[in-house]
N, C-alpha and C positions, 0 to 999 in steps of 0.2 A: 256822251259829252255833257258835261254843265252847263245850263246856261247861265246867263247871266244874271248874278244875286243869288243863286243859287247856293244854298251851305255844300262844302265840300268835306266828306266825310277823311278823317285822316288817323289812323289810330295813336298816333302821339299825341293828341288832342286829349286823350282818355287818363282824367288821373292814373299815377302809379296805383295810389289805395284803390282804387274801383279794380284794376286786374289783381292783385292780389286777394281781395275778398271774395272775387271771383274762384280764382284758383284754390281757395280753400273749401269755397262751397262746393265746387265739386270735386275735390279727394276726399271730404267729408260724404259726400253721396258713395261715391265708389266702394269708399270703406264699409259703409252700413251693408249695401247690397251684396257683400259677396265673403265679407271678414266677421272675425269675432266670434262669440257664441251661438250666436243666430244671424240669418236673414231676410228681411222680407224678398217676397217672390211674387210680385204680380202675375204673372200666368200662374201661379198654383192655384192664388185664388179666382185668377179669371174663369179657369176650369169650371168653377162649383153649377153646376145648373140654377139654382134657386137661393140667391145669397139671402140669407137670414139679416131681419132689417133689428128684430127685438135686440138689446139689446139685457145681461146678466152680470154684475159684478161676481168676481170669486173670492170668497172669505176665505176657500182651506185648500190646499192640496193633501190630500190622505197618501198619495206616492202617486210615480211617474205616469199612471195614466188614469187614476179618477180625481175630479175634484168637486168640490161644494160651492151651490150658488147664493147667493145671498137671499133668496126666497129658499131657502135648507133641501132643497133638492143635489141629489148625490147624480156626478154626470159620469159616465166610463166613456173615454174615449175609446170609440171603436177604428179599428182597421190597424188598429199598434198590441205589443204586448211589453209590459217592461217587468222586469225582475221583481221576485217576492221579494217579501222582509227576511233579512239578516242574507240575501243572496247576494252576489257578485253584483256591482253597478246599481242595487236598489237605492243605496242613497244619495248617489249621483243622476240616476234618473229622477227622483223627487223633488231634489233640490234644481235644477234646471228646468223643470216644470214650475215650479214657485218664481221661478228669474222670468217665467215668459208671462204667465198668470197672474198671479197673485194680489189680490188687491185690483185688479182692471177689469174693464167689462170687457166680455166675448158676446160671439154669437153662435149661435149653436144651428148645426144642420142633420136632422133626421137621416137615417134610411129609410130600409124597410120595417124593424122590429121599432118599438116604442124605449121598451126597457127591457132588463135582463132578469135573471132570475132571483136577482138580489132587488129587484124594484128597483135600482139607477136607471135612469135616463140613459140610452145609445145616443150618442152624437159625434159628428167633428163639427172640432170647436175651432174656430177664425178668432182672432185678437187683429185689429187693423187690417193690412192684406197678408196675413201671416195665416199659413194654414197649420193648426201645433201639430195636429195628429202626426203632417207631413215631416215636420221640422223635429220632431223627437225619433223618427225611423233615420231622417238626412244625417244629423249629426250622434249617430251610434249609440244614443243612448234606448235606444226599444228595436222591437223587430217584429216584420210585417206579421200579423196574425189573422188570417182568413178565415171568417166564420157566417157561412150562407144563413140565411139573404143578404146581411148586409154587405157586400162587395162592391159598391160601388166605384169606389177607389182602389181598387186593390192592385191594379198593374200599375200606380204612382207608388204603391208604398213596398213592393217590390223590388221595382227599377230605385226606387231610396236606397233600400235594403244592403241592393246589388254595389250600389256604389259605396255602402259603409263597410262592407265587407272587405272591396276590392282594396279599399284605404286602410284597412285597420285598424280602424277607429273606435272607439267606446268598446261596446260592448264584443268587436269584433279584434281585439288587439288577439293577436297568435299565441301557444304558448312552444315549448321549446322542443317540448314531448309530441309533435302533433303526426310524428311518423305510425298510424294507428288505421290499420284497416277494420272496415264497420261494412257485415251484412246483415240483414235485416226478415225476420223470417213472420212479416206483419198476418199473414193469413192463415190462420188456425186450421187444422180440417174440422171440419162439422161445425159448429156452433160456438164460435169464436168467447163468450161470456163465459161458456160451462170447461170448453176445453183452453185454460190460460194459460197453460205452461205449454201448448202449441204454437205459441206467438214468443219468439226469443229474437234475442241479439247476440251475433257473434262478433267478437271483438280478437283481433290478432296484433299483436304486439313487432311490430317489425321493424324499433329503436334498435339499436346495438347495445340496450344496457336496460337493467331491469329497470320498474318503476314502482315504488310504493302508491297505491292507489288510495292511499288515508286522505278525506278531503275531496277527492273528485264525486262527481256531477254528472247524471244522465239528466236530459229533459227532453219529453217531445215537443212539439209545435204550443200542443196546448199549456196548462200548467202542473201537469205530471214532473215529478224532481225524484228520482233515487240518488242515493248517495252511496256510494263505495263505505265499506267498512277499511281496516289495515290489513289490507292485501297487497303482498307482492306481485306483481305482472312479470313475469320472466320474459328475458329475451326471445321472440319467435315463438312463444307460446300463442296458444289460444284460450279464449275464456269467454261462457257464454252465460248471457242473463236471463233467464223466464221472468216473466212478466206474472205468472202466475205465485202460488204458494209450495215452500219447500224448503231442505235445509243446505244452508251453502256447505260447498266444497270447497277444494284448491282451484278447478277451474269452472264450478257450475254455482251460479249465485242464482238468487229469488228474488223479484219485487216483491210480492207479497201481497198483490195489489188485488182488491175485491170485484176489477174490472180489467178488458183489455185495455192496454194501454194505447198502441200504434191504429192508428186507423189504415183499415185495408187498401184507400184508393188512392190518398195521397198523405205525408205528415214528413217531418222535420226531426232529424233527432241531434242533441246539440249535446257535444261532451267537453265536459271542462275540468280545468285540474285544480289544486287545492286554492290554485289564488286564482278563481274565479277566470282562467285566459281562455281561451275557443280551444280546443286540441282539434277535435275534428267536429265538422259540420257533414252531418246526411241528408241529401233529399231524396225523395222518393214519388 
């Protein structure tokens, strides 16, 4: 109860304007955290153990997952992979990397390795509470890429992964052909480098109608890319690819490749058709 002289609080009291600028400020919050191109995610970044205080503007993005600091340090984000140049989704990963970056400071957080073989810098990179590595696996434009030590993150950019998948988003949209069984014959006998045409892929056709393979796309996990020449794929046929060197057939093709391709203990083999859409996805 009130007593007496006491203000009595009554919401009619309350300008109109004050609840409406109210109620815009928070569908305007609503919208940023959860719509649009991107998201901030406070728990993504509450996650990080050691938030990076320094602070790096970014002058370049080179493509979707390395960019340039303004002290000309070249950064790779690590825990993502996104599409080469002239590949499917490369300039839509870049360019969405340039909308998150570019021109702003970030902050950058170490693994285990320092830099990579090219001398860039390994990092993920925070912009405000925006974690990008996370935010370019969420919205399909990259895909989790595991490469020990540095995993620290790697059951976030997975479960990302899993969900741009299940949506079929960016990089993960279907194509129409994806009736396509894939076994995978990754373990050489003996000495997996000398014997490469022991390491193949069988591919079986199980559309009800052929397919001209001009244009389609193997890749592993890492950045291995063959490319189909103009081949027909017959219905219910089979057709298998060595990894190794050799002259193609009707159903035996060659990578060509000076190494094994598929790693023995775990890898990803991603096949797409001429306009770049997922046919089938392997794990292994």
């Amino acid at each position: 109860m009130n007593q007496p002289g006491e203000p009595v609080f009554n919401i009619s009291y309350i300008p109109v304007f004050v609840l409406l600028v109210f109620l815009i400020l928070a569908s305007l919050v609503f919208f940023l955290s959860g719509c649009g191109l991107y998201y901030f995610d406070d728990e993504n970044y509450s996650s990080v153990t050691t938030k990076p205080d320094v602070e790096y503007k970014v002058i370049e993005v080179i493509d979707g997952d390395t960019i340039v600091l303004s002290n000309n340090e070249h950064v790779r984000l690590i825990g993502i992979n996104t599409p080469e140049s002239e590949r499917y989704f490369y300039g839509e990963a870049k360019e969405v990397l340039k909308l998150l970056v570019l021109n702003k400071n970030v902050r950058l957080e170490k693994d285990v390795d320092d830099r990579d073989t090219y001398g860039r810098l390994l990092r993920y990179v925070y912009i405000g509470n925006l974690f990008v590595n996370l935010e370019m696996v969420k919205r399909g434009f990259a895909n989790a890429f595991t490469f020990p030590p540095n995993v620290k993150y790697t059951d976030k950019f997975i479960e990302a992964e899993r969900g741009a998948r299940t949506n079929e988003i960016g990089l993960w949209e279907k194509s129409n052909s994806s009736n396509i069984e894939i076994k995978i014959n990754c373990d050489a006998e003996g000495d997996d480098r000398i014997n490469l045409n022991g390491e193949y892929v069988i591919f079986k056709n199980n559309n009800n109608f052929d397919i001209s393979l001009g244009g389609w796309t193997v890749k592993d996990l890492s950045t291995n890319i063959y490319d189909f020449g103009k081949i027909i794929f017959k219905s219910g046929s089979n057709l298998i690819l060595f990894s190794g060197k050799g002259s193609d057939s009707e159903n035996k093709l060659y990578w060509n490749s000076i190494k094994p391709i598929w790693n023995n203990d775990h890898d990803t083999l991603y096949l797409r058709d001429a306009d770049g859409l997922i046919v089938q996805l392997y794990n292994y």
